[in-house]
N, C-alpha and C positions, 0 to 999 in steps of 0.2 A: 504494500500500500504506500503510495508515491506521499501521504499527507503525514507518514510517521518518520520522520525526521529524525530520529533520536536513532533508527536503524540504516539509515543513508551506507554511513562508512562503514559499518561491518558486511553489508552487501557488497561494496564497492570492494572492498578490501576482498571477500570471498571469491569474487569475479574475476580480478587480477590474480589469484592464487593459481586459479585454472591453471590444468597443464598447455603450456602454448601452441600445443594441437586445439585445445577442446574449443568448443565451439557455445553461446549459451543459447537457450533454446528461443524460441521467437515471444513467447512471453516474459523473460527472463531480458529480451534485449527489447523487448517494450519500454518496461518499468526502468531501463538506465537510460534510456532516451528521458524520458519524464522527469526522472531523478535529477538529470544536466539541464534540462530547462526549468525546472525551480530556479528562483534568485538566489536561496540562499547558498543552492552548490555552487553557483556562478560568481557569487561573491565572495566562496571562500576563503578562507587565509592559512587553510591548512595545507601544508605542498606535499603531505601524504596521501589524502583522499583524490587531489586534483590531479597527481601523477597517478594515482589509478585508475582513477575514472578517466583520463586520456590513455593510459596502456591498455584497456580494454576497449575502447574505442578501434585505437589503432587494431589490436588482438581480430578484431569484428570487422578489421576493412574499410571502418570508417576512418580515415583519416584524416577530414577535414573538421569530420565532430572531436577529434582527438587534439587537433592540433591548439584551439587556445586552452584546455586545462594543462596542455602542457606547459604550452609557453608561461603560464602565468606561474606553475607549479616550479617553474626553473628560475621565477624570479623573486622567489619569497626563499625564506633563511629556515635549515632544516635544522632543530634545535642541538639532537642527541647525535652521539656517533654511530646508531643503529639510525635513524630517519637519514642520517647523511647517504649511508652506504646504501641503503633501500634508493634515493633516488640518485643515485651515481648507477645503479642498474639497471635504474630505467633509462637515464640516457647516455647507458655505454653503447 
């Protein structure tokens, strides 16, 4: 349910987990289309969720829905040394 926000990132997060074969199923890449046209994903300032919600993007072909969480996700400061290395993977 695209109105429960408070499980946004742990979807997101599950999706990017995917093995980079898998594919998600057409209801499952419904709700992240949905999930990325909320404001408040659009807006956010987390550059973990926003680099996953564009690596599954990409992962799915979309590339163009991929490309501003990345850009945004590549210009916000990733706190820990575990969020560093997570997005130095996503854009090695």
């Amino acid at each position: 349910d695209v109105t429960q926000k408070d499980v946004w990132a742990d979807f997101v997060a599950a999706a990017a987990a995917l093995p980079e074969r898998a594919k998600l199923s057409s209801e499952q890449a419904k709700l992240l289309g949905r999930v990325a046209e909320q404001l408040a994903a659009r807006e956010s300032t987390d550059p973990l969720f926003l680099a996953r919600l564009g690596t599954v993007f990409a992962r799915e072909g979309r590339a163009a829905d991929a490309k501003p969480f990345l850009d945004r996700a590549a210009g916000l400061p990733a706190g820990t040394p575990a969020q560093r290395r997570e997005l130095a993977a996503v854009f090695y």
